[in-house]
Residue, then its C-alpha position, 0 to 999 in steps of 0.5 A: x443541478x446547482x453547483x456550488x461546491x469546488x473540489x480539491x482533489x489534493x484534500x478531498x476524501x471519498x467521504x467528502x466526494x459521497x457527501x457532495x453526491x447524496x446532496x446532489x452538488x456533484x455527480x460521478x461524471x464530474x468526479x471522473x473528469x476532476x480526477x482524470x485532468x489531474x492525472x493528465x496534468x501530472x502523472x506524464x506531464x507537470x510534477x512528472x510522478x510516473x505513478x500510474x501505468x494505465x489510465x482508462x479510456x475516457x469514454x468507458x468511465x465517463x459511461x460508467x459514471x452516467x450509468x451509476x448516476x443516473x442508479x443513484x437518482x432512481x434507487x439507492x447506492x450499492x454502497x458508501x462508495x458508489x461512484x467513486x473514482x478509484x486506482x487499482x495497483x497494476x497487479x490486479x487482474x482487471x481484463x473486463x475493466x479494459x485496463x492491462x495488468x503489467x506488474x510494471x513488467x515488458x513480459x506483460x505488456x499487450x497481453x489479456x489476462x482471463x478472468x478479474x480478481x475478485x478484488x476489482x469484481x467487489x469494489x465495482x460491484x460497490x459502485x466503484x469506478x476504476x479508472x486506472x492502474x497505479x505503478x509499483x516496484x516491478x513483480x511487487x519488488x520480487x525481481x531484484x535486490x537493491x533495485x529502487x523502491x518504485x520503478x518498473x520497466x513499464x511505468x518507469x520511476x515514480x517520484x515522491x510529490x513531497x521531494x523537491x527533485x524527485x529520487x536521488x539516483x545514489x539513494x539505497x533502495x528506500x532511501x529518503x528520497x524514494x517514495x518507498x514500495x512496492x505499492x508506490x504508485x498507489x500511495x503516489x496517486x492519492x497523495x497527488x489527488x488522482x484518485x481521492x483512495x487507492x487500493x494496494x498490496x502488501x508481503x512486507x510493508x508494501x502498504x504501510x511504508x508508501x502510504x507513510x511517505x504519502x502522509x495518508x492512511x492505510x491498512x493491510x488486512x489479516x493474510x488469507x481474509x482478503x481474497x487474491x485470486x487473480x492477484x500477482x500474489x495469488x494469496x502467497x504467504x504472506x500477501x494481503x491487499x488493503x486501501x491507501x486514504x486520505x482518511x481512516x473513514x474511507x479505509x474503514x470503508x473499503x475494508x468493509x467491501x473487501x471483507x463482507x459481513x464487518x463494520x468497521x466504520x462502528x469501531x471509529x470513536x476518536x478516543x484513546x480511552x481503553x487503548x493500550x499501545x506497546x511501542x518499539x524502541x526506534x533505534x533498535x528496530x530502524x531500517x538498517x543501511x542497506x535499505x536507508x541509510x541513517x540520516x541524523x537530521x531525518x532520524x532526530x527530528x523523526x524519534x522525537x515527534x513520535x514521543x512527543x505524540x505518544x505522550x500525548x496520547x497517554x494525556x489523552x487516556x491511552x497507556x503506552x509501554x515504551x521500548x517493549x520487548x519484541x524480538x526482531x525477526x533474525x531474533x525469532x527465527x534464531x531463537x525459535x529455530x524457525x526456517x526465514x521468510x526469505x527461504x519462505x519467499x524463495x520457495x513459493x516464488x516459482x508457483x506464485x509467478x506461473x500462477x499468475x502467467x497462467x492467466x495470461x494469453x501467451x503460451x510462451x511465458x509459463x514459468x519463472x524460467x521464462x520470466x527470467x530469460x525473458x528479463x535477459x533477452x530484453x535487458x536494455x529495458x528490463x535489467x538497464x544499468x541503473x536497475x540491473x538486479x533480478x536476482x530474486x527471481x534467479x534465487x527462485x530457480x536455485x531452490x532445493x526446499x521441498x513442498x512439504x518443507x514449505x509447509x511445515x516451515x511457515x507454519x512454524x514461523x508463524x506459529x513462532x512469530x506469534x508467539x513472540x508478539x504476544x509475549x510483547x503484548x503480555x509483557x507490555x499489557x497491550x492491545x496493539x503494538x506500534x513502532x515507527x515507518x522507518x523499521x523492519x516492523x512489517x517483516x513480523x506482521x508478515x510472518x505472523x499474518x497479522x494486520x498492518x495499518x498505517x498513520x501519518x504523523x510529520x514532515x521531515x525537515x531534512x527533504x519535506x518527506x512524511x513520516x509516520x507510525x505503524x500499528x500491528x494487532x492480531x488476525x481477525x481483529x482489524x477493528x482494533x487498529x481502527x480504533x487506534x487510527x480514528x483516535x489518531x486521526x482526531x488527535x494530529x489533524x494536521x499530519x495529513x497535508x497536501x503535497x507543497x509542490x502540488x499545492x503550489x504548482x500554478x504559482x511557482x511555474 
């Protein structure tokens, strides 16, 4: 085999890496070794991310590699996919994997889970080589409030590969410097060429908002289609999982493994023709201090470049209806006289979390009781003076909500949360609703159940940070939001670029 291709892991997308093995210029076992020296090299070692929490053995993917090579060559590929490198978000179930499953939580550590999700059974079955697990905000930022987007007592903090200096320990929980989360680690590690896409999970921006700030591609998919059995989530509320790229092709890719039976590299046609965007209004719906603190020379320069791409969308045949009218969340629930998502979260947390205990090896550990006395007995490393917030899991002991509360409350605030947005969509005569990275916007994709996907757009002057937009469309239509990313994608090439600090490692040591 004739090698004439080089490989930057920091540009290069599955679609590229599938292109290269069906001419034969590379082969699975190489990708695997180009993408294992680069975890080698920076997760624990060089730039220090801290992304990943577990890395397989060697040996185990290298044979794994070897065995999807050599199916290539005498049959074809399962998939798109197949022999692609890949990193899993370590909330994902993978026992047969030889890979642990921590949640970034000590609790976990050293013990084996029963059985895989079907999540990882899918994109093996795809061809898909996993080669390791991404770090998170610890229990999908369902332990503490406050506590910083990205750090787990396992994986420890991971750092942004854009912010010169890592994380600012006087930064709020998604401040400018965090890499934002909880799916941190996943969105880290594509940014950072460990794996050319990632898969992550979301209940409220946990996707969308680290892959914004890794300049890449995501999407999170409608609630209840994608399975998340075997999931720390276990399909709760509001969970749904999806990948983190550095191309809307590879998510239109993995999506259609997670979801069988769809195409939706069909609906990738570049064009802004026929698209019809309601945007919100940045400074009504932005993050509120608590969670970044407003900062004028990020939000200036941030407020303007997504005007200045919108309007060039609308040259390019979109139709854009700006500042429209969609109610914040407190609005809805105010309005509609629905319970919050915050009750929701807090009823469900208990279930959720010995669902997920029961499928680990330790009789010890059963129960969100146990979970919390565990963070208490262990409180050097579990709830250290840095992070020393589990206060979510504690609300989760003091819930007086009943099941059939539960039930008849999120129905109704989804039933709500809908029905706002497509007064938004009515009023604006839109398809897809976009507003900024920096806002509380998944919080309505969350209670809606909707899909979320996710586009990068600049580079922050203030610190180097990306920035980026978010596109919400109805259940079951992920086709739409495809629409609008390829069409994206085609306009603002150069919204995804490679980490400088990466790119220019070798010369600046």
């Amino acid at each position: 085999m004739t090698r004439n291709h080089t490989i930057d892991v920091l540009t290069a997308t599955a679609s590229d890496l599938r292109k290269l093995l069906d001419s034969e210029e590379v082969s699975s076992v190489e990708l695997v070794g180009l993408y294992l020296d680069q975890i080698a090299k920076h997760n624990k070692q060089g730039l220090m991310l801290n992304a990943m929490i577990s890395t397989a053995s060697a040996d185990r993917v290298l044979e794994e590699a070897r065995m999807l090579d050599t199916e290539r060559s005498q049959r074809r590929p399962r998939s798109k996919l197949h022999g692609i490198p890949i990193i899993l978000k370590d909330l994902i179930c993978t026992p047969t994997f030889g890979l642990e499953t921590t949640a970034g939580s000590l609790a976990l550590k050293g013990l084996n889970a029963t059985e895989d999700a079907p999540i990882a059974t899918l994109l093996r079955e795809a061809g898909f080589i996993v080669i390791g697990k991404s770090n998170l905000s610890e229990w999908a930022n369902s332990k503490g409030f406050g506590v910083t987007s990205g750090w787990s007592a396992v994986g420890g903090q991971t750092q942004s590969p854009y912010v010169k200096g890592g994380v600012d320990s006087k930064d709020r929980w998604m401040g400018h410097s965090t890499p934002a989360g909880s799916s941190s680690g996943s969105a880290v590690t594509t940014a950072a060429g460990f794996a050319a896409l990632t898969i992550g999970s979301e209940a409220d921006g946990s996707i969308v908002q680290p892959a914004i700030r890794a300049a890449a591609y995501s999407l999170e998919g409608t609630v209840g289609d994608v399975i998340m059995k075997g999931t720390q989530s276990g399909g709760a509320a509001f969970d749904s999982a999806g990948p983190i790229a550095k191309s809307t092709e590879d998510c239109a890719d993995v999506m259609d493994i997670l979801l069988p039976g769809w195409d939706f590299g069909s609906h990738l046609a570049k064009s802004w023709n026929g698209i019809r965007i309601a945007y919100l209004d940045y400074k009504t719906c932005q993050f509120p201090d608590s969670v970044c603190e407003k900062t004028p020379a990020f939000d200036t320069q941030h407020e303007q470049e997504m005007l200045e791409a919108l309007k060039k969308v609308e040259s390019l045949g979109a139709q854009v209806t700006y500042n429209a009218p969609l109610l914040s969340l407190p609005g809805i629930t105010d309005k509609y006289k629905t319970v919050t998502m915050g009750e929701i979260g807090r009823h469900q947390l208990a279930f959720v979390i010995s669902r997920f205990l029961g499928l680990f090896n330790n009789p010890q550990l059963r129960t969100l009781q146990d979970l919390v006395m565990f963070n208490k007995e262990h409180a050097a490393e579990e709830v250290p003076p840095e992070q020393p917030s589990q206060q979510v899991l504690e609300n989760g002991l003091n819930d007086n909500m009943t099941d059939e509360q539960y039930h008849s409350g999120l129905a109704h605030l989804r039933q709500s949360v809908r029905h706002a947005a497509q007064l938004c969509l009515d009023e604006s005569n839109a398809d897809v609703i976009m507003a900024s990275g920096e806002t509380l916007f998944p919080s309505i994709a969350a209670c809606a159940g909707y899909p979320i996907g996710s586009v990068p757009l600049g580079f922050s002057a203030y610190n180097g940070r990306p920035f980026g937009m978010e596109i919400m469309i109805r259940n079951g239509e992920e086709e739409k939001v495809f629409q609008v990313m390829s069409a994206w994608e085609a306009t603002f090439p150069e919204a995804r670029q490679p980490p400088p600090l990466l790119v220019n490692w070798a010369t600046d040591m």
